[in-house]
Backbone atoms as SQL, in Angstrom:
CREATE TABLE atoms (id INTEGER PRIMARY KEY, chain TEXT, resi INTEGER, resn TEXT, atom TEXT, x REAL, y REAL, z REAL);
INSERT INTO atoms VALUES
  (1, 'A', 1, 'UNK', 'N', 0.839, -1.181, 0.000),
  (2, 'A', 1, 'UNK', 'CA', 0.000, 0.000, 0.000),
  (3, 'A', 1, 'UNK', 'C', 0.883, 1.242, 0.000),
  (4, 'A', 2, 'UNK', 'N', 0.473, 2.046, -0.847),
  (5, 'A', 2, 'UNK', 'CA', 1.427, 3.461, -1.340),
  (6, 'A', 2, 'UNK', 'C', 1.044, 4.154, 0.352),
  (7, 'A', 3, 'UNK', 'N', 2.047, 4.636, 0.852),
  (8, 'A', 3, 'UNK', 'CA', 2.049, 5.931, 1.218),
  (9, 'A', 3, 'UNK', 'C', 1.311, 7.520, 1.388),
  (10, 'A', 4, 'UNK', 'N', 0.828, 7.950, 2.535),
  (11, 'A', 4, 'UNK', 'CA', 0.068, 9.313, 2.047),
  (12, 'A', 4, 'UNK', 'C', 1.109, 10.536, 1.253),
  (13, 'A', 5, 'UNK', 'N', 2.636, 10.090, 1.519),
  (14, 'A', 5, 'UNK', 'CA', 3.263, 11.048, 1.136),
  (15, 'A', 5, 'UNK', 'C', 3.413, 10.613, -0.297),
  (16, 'A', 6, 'UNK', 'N', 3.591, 9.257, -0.692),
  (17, 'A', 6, 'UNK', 'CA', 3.612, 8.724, -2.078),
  (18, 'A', 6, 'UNK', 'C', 2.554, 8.971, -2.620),
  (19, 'A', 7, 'UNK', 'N', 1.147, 9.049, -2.096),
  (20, 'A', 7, 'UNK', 'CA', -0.005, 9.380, -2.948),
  (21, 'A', 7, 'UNK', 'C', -0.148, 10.820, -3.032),
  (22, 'A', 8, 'UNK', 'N', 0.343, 11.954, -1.879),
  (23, 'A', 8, 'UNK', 'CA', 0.771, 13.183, -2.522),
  (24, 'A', 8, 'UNK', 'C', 1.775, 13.866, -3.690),
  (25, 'A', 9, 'UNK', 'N', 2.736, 13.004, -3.909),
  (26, 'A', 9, 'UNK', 'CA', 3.930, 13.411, -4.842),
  (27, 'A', 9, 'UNK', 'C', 3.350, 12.951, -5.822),
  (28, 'A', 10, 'UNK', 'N', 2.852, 11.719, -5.980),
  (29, 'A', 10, 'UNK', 'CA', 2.029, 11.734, -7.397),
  (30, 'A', 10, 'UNK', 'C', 0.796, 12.127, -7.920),
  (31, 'A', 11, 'UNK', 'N', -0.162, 12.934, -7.011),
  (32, 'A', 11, 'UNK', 'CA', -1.049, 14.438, -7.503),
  (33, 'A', 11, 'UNK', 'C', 0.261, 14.941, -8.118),
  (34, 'A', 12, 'UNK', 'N', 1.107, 15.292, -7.003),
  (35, 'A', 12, 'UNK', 'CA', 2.074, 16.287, -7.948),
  (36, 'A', 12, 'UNK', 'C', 2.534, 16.199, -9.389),
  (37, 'A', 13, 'UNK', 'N', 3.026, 14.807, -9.093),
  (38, 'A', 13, 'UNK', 'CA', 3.570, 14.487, -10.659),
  (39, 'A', 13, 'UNK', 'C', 2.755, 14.688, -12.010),
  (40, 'A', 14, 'UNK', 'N', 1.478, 14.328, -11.276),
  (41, 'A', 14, 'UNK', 'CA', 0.402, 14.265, -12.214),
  (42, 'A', 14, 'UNK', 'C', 0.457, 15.595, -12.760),
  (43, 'A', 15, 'UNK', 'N', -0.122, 17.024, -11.677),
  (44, 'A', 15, 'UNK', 'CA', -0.107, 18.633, -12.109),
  (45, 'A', 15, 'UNK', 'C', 1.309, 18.763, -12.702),
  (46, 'A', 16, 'UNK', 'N', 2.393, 18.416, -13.019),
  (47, 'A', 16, 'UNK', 'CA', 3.090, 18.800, -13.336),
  (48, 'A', 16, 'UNK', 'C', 3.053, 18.264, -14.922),
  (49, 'A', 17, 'UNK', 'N', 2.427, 16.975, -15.089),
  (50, 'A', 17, 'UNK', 'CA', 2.198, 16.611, -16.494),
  (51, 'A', 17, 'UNK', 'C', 1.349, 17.136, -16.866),
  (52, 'A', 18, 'UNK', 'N', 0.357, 17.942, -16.279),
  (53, 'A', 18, 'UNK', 'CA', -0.717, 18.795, -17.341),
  (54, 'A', 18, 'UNK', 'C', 0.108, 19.746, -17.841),
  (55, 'A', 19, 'UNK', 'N', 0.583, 20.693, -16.667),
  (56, 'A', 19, 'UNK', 'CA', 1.166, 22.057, -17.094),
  (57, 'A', 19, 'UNK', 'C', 2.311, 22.019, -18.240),
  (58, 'A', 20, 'UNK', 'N', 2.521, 20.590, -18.393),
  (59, 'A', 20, 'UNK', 'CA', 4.043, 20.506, -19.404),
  (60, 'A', 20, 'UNK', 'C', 5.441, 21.044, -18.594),
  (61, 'A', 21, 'UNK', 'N', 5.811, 20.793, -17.502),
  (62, 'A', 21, 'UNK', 'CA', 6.623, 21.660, -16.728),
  (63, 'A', 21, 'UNK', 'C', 7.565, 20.442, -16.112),
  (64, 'A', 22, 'UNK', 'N', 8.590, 21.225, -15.229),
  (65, 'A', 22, 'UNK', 'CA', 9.371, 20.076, -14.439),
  (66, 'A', 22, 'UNK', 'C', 9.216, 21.049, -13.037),
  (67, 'A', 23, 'UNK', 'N', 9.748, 20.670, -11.573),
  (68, 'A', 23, 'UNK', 'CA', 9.999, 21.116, -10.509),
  (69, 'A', 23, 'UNK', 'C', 10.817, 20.830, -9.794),
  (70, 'A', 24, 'UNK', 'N', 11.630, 20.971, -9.003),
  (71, 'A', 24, 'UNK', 'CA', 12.597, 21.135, -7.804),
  (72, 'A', 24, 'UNK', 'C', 12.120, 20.162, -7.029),
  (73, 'A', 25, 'UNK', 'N', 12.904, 19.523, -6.180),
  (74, 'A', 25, 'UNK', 'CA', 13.178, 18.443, -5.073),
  (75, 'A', 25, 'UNK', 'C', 11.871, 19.325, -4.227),
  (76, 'A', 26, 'UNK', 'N', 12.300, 20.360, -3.756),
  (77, 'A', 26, 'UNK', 'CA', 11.648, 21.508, -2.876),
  (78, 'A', 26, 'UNK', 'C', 10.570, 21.745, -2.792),
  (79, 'A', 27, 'UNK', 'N', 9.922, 21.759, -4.179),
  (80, 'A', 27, 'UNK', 'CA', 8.888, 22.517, -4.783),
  (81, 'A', 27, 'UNK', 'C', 7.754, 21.382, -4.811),
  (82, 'A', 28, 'UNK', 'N', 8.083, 19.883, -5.487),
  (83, 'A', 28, 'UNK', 'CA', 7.324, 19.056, -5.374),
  (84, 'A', 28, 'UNK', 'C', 6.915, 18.591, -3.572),
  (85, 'A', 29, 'UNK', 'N', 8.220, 18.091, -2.750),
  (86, 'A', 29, 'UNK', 'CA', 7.662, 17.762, -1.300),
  (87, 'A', 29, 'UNK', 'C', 6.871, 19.428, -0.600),
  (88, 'A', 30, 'UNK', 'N', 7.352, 20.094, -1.095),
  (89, 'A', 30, 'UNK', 'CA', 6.715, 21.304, -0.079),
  (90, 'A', 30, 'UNK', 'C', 4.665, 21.210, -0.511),
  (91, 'A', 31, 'UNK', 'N', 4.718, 20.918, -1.863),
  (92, 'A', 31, 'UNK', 'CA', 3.373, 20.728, -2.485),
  (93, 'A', 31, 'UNK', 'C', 2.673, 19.688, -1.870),
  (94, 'A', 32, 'UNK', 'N', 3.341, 18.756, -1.795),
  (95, 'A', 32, 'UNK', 'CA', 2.964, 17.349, -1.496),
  (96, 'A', 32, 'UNK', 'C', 2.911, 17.502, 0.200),
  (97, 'A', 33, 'UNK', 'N', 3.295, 18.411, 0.965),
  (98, 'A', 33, 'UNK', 'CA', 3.310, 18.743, 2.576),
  (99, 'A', 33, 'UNK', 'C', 4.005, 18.065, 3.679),
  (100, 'A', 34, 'UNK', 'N', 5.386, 17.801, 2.919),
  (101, 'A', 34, 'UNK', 'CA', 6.922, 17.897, 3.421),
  (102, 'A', 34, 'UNK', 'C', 7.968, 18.158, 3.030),
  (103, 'A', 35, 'UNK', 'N', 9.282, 18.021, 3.809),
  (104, 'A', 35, 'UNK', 'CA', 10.286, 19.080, 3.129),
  (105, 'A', 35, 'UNK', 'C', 11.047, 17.707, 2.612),
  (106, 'A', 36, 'UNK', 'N', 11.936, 18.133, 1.638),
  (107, 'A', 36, 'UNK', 'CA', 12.453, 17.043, 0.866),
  (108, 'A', 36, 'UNK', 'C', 13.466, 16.111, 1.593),
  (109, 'A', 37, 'UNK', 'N', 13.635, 16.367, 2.556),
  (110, 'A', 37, 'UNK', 'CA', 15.141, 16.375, 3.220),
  (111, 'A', 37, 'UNK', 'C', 16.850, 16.362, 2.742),
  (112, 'A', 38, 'UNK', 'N', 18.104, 16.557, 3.302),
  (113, 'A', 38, 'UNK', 'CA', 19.087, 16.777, 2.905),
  (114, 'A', 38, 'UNK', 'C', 19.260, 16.313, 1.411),
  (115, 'A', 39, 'UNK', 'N', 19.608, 17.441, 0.616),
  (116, 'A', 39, 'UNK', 'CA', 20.034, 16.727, -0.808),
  (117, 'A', 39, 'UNK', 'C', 18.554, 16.181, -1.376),
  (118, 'A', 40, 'UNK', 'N', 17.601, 16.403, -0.663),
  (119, 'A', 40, 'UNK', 'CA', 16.493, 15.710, -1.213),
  (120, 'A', 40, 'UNK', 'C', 15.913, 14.452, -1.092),
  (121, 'A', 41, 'UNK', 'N', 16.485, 13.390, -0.114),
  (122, 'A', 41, 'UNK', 'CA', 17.315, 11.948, -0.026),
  (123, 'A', 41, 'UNK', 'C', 15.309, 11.264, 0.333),
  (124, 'A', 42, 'UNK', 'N', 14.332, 12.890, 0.775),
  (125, 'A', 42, 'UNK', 'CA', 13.689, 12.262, 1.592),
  (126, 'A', 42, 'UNK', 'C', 12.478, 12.177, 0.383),
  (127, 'A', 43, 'UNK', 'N', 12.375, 13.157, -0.350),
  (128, 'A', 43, 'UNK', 'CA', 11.799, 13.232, -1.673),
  (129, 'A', 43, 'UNK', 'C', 12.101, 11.978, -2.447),
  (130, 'A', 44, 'UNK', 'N', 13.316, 11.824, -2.692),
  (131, 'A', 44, 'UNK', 'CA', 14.087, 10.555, -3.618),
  (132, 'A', 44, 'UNK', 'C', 13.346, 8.907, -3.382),
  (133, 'A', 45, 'UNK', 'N', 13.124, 8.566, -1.982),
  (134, 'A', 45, 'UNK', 'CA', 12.673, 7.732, -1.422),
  (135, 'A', 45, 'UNK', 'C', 11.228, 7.459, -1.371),
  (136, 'A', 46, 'UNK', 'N', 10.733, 8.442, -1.762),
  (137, 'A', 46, 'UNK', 'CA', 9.479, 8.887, -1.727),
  (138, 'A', 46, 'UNK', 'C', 8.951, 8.169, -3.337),
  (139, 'A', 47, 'UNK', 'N', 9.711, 9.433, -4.081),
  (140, 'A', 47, 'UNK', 'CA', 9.574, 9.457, -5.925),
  (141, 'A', 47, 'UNK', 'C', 10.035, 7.788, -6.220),
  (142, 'A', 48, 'UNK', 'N', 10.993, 7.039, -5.665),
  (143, 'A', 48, 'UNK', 'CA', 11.162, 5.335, -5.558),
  (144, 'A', 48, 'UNK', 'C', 9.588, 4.989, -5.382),
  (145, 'A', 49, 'UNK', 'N', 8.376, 4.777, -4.684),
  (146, 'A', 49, 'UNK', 'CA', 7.875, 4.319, -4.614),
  (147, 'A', 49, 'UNK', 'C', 6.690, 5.207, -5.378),
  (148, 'A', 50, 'UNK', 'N', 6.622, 5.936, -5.775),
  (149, 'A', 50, 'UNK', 'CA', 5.976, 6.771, -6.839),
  (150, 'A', 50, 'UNK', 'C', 5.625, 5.693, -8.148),
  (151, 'A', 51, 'UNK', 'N', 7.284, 5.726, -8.338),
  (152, 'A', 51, 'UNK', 'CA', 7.501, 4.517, -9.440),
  (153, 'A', 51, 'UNK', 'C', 7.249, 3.540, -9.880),
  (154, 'A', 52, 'UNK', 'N', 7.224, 2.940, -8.338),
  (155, 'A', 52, 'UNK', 'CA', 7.111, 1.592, -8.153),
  (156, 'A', 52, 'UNK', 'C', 5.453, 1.480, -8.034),
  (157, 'A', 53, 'UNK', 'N', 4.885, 2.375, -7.578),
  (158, 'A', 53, 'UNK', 'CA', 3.441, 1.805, -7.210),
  (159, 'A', 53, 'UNK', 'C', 2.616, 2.642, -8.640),
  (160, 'A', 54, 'UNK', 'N', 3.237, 3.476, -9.520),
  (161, 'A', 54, 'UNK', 'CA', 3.010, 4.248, -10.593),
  (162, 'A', 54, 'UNK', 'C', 3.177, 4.513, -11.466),
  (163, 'A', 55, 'UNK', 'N', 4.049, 3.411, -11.990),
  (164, 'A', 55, 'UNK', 'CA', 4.412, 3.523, -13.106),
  (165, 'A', 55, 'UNK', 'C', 4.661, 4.192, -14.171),
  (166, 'A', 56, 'UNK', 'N', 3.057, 4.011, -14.761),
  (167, 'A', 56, 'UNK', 'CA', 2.735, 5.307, -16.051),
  (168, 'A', 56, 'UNK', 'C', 2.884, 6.877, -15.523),
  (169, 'A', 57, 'UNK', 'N', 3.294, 7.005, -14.331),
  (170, 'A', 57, 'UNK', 'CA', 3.339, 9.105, -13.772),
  (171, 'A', 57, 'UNK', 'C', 4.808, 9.030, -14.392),
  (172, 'A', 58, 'UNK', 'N', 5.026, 10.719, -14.823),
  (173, 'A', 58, 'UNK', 'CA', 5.812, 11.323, -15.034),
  (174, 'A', 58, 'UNK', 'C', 7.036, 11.817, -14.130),
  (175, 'A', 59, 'UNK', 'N', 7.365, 10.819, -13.264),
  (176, 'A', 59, 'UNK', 'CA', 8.241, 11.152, -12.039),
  (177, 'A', 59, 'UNK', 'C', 9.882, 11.709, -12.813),
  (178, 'A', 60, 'UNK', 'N', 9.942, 11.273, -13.738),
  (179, 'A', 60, 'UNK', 'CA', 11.267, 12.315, -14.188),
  (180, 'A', 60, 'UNK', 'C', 10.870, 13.929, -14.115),
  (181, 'A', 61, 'UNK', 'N', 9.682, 14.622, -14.047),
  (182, 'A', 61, 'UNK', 'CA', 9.483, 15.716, -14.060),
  (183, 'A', 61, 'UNK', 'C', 10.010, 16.759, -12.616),
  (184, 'A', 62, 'UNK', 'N', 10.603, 16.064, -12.031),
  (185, 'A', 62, 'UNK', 'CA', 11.406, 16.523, -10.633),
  (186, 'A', 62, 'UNK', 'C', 12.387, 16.199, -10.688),
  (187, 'A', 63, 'UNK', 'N', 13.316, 17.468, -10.527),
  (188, 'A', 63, 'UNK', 'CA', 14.417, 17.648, -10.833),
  (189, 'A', 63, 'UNK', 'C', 15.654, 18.105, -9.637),
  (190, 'A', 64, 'UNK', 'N', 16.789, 17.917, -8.977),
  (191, 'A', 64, 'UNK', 'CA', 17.457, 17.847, -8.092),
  (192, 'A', 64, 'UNK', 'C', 17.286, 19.617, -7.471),
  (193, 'A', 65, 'UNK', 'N', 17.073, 20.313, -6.746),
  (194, 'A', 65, 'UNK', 'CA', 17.236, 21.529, -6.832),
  (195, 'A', 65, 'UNK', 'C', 18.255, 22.282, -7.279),
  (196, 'A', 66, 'UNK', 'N', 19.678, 21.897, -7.507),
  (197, 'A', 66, 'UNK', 'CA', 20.742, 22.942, -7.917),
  (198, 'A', 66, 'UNK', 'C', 20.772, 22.508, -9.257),
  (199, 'A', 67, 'UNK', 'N', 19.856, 21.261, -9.946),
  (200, 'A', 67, 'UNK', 'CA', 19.568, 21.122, -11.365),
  (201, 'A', 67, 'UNK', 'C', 20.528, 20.038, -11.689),
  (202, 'A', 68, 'UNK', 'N', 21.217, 19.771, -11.000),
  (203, 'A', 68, 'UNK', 'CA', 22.840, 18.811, -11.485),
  (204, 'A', 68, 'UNK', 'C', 22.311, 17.365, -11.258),
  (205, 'A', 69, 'UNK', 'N', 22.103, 16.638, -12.429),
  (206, 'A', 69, 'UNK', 'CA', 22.011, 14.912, -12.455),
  (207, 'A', 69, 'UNK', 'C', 23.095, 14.528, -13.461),
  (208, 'A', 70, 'UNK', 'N', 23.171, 13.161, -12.471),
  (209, 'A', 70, 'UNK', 'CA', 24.327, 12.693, -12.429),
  (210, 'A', 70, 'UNK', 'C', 24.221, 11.973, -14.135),
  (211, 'A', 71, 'UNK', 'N', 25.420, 12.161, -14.746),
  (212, 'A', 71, 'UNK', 'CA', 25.338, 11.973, -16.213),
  (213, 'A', 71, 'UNK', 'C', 24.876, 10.196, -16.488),
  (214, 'A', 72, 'UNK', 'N', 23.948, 9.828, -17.268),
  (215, 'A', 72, 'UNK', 'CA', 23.852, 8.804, -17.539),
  (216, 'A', 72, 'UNK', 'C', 22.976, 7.795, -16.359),
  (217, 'A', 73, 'UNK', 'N', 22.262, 8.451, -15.458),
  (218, 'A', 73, 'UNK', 'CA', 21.516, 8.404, -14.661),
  (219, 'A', 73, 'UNK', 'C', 20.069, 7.646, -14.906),
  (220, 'A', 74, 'UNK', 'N', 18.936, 6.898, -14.807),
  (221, 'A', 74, 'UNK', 'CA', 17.985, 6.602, -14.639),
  (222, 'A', 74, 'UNK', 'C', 17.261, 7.758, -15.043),
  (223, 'A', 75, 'UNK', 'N', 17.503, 8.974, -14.175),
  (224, 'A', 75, 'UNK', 'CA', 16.763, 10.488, -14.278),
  (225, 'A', 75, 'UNK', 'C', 17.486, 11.096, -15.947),
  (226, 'A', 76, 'UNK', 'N', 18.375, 11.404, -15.859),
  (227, 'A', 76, 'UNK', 'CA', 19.050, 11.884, -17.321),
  (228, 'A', 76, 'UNK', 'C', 18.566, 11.302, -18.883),
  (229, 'A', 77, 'UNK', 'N', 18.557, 9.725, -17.985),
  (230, 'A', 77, 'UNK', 'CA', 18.169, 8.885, -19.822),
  (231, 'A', 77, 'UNK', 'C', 17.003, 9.195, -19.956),
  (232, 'A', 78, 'UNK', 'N', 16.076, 9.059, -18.817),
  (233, 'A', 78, 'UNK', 'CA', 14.491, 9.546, -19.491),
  (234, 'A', 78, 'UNK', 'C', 14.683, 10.553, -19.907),
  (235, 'A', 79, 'UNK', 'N', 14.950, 11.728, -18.821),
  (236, 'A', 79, 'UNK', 'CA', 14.764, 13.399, -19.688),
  (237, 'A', 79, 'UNK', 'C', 15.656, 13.308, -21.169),
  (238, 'A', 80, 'UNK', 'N', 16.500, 12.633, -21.607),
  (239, 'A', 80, 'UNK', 'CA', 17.276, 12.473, -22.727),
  (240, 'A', 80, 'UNK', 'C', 15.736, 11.869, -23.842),
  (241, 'A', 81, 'UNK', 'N', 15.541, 10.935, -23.432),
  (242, 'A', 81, 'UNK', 'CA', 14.179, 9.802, -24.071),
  (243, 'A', 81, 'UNK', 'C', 13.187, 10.998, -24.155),
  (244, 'A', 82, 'UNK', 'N', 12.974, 12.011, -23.709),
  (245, 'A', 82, 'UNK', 'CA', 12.032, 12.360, -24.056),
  (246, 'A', 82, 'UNK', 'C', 12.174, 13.819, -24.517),
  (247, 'A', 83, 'UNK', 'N', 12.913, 14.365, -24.939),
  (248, 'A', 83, 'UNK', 'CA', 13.537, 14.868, -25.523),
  (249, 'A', 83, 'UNK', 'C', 14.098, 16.560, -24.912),
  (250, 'A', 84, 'UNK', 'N', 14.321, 16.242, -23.785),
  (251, 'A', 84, 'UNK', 'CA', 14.890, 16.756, -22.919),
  (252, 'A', 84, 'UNK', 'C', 16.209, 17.743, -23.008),
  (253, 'A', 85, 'UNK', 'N', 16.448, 18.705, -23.319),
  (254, 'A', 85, 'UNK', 'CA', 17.893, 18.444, -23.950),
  (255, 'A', 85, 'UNK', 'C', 19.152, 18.938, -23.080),
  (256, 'A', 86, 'UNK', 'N', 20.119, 18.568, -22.245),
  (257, 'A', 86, 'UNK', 'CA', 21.199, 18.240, -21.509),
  (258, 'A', 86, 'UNK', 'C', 22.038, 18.690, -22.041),
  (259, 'A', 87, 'UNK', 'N', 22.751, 19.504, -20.889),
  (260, 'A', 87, 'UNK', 'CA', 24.078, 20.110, -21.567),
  (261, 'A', 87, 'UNK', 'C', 25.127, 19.366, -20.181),
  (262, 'A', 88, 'UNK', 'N', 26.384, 19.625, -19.970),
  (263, 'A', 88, 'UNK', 'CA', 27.097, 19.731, -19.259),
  (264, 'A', 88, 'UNK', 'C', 26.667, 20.436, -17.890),
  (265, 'A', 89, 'UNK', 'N', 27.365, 19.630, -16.891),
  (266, 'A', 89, 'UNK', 'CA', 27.053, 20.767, -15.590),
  (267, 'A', 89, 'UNK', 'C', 28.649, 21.262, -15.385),
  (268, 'A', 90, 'UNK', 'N', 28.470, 21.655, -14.584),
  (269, 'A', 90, 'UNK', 'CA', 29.268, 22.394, -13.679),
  (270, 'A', 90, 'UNK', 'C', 30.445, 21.800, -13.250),
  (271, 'A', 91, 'UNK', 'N', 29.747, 20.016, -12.467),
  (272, 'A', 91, 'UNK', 'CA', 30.618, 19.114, -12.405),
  (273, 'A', 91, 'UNK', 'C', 30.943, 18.100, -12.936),
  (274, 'A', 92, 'UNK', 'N', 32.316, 18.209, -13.238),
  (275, 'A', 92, 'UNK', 'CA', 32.484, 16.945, -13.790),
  (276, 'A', 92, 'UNK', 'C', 31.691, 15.291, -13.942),
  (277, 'A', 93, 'UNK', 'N', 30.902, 14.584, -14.577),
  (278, 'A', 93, 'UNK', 'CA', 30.013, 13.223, -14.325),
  (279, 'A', 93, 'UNK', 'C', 28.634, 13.681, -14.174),
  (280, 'A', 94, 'UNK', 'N', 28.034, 15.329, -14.298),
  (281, 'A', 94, 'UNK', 'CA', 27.329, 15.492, -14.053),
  (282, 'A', 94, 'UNK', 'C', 26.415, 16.438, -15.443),
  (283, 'A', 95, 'UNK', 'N', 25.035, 16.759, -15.509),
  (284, 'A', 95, 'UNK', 'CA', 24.434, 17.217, -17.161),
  (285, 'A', 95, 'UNK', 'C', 23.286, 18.115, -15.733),
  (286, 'A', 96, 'UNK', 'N', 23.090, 19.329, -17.003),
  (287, 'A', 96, 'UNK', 'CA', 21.845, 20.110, -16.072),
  (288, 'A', 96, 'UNK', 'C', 20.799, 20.360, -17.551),
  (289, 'A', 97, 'UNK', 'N', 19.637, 20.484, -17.094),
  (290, 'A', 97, 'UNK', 'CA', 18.474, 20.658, -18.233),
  (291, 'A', 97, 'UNK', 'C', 19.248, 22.091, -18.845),
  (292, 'A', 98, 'UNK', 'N', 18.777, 22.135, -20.345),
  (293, 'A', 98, 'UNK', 'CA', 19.333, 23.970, -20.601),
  (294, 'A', 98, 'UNK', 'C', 18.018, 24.669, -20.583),
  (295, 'A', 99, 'UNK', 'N', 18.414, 25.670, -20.427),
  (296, 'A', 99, 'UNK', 'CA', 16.913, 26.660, -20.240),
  (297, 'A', 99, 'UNK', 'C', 16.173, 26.695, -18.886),
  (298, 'A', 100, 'UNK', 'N', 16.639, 25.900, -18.264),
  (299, 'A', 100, 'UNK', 'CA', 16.051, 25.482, -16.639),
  (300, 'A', 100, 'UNK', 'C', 14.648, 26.347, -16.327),
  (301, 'A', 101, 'UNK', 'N', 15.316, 27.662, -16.204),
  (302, 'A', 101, 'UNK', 'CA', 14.188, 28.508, -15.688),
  (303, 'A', 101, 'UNK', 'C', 13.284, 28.649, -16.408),
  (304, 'A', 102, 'UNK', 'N', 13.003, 28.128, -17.579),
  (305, 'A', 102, 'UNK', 'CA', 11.660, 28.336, -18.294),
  (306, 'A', 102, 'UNK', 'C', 11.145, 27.156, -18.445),
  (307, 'A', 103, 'UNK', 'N', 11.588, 26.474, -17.691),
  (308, 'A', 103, 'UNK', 'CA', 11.078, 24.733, -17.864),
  (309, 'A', 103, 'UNK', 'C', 10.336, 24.392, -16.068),
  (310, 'A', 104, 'UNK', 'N', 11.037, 24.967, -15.305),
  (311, 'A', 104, 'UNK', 'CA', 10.483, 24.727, -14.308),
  (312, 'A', 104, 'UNK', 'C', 8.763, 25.635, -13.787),
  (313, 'A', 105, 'UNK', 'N', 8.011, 24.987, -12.678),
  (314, 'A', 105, 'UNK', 'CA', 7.121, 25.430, -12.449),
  (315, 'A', 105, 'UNK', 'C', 7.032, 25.265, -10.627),
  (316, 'A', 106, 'UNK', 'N', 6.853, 26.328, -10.209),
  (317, 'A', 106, 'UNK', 'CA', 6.635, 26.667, -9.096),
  (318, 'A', 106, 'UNK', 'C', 5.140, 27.091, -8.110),
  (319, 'A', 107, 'UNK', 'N', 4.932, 26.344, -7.258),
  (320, 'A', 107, 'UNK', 'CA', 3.480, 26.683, -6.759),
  (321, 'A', 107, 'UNK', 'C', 3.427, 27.935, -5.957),
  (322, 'A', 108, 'UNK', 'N', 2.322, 28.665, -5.747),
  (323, 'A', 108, 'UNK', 'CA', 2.704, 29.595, -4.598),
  (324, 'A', 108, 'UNK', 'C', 1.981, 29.355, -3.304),
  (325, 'A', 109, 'UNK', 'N', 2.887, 28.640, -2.500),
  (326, 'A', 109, 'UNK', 'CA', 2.956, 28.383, -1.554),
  (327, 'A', 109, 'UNK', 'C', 2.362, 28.832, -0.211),
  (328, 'A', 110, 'UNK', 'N', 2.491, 30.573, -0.316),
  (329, 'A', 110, 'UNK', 'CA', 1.890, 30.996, 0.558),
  (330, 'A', 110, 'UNK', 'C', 0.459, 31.609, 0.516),
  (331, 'A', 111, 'UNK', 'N', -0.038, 31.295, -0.359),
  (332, 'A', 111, 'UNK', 'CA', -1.615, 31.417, -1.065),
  (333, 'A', 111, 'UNK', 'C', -2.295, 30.320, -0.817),
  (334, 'A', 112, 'UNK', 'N', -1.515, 29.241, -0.983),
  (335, 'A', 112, 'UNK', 'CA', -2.212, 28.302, -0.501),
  (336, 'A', 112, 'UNK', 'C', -2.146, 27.801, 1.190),
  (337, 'A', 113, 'UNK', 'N', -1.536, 28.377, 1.581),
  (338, 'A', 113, 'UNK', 'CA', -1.313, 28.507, 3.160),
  (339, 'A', 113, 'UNK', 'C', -2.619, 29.284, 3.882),
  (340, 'A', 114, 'UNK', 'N', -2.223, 30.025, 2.832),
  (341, 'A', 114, 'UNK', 'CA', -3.573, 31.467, 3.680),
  (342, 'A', 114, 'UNK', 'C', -4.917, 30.771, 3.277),
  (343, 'A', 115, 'UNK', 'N', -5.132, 30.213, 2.168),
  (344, 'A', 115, 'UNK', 'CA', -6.735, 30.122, 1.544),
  (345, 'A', 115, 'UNK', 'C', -7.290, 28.874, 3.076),
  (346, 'A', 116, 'UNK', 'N', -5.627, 27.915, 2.798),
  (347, 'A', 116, 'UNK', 'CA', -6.246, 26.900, 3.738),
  (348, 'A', 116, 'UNK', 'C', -6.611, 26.866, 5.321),
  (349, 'A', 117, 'UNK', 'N', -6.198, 28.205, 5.652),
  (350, 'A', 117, 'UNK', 'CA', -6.358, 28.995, 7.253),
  (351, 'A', 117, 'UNK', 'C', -7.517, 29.793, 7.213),
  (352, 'A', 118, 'UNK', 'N', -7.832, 30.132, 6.014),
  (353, 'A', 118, 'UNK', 'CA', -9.594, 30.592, 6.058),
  (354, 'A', 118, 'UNK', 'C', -10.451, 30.126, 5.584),
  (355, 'A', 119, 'UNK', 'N', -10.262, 28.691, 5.363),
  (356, 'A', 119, 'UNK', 'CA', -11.464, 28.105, 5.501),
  (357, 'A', 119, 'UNK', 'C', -12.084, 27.281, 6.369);
């Protein structure tokens, strides 16, 4: 049986396949109503059973927050497969999406904080 946090990240995954978009480690657990933990490790564990219990979702659409996956990665070959297009990072063994900031999508967070305190 999936998880309430696994059945939240994949609403997410899901809104993120309408909008055509990708998101941040950050951006997806903060949506989903936890924080990703260090490096994301807590998101990662999470998006594992996303997978596993979800197959057909778009879980490549979350992306590390400083953008850097590791070259040749599980995460890289899909965004590669789907036509994703990867340049070099920063570090050595490592590829970042190009264009980042116009690819990503961000919720606003504190709108939905407030709506959900007045009702």
């Amino acid at each position: 049986m999936a998880s309430v946090r696994a059945e939240n990240v994949a609403e997410v995954v899901w809104e993120l396949k309408r909008v055509d978009k990708y998101a941040t480690y950050t951006e997806v657990a903060t949506r989903a109503g936890f924080k990703p933990g260090v490096a994301g490790k807590t998101l990662q564990t999470v998006l594992a059973n996303v997978q596993r219990d979800w197959p057909h979702l778009q879980w490549w659409r979350t992306i590390p927050d400083d953008g850097m996956i590791i070259e040749g990665s599980p995460l890289a070959k899909k965004l590669a497969d789907t036509g994703v297009e990867l340049k070099p990072g920063d570090k050595k063994g490592f590829v970042t999406l190009t264009n980042l900031d116009s690819k990503l999508f961000a919720w606003d967070h504190a709108a939905a904080a407030a709506a959900a305190t007045t009702v």
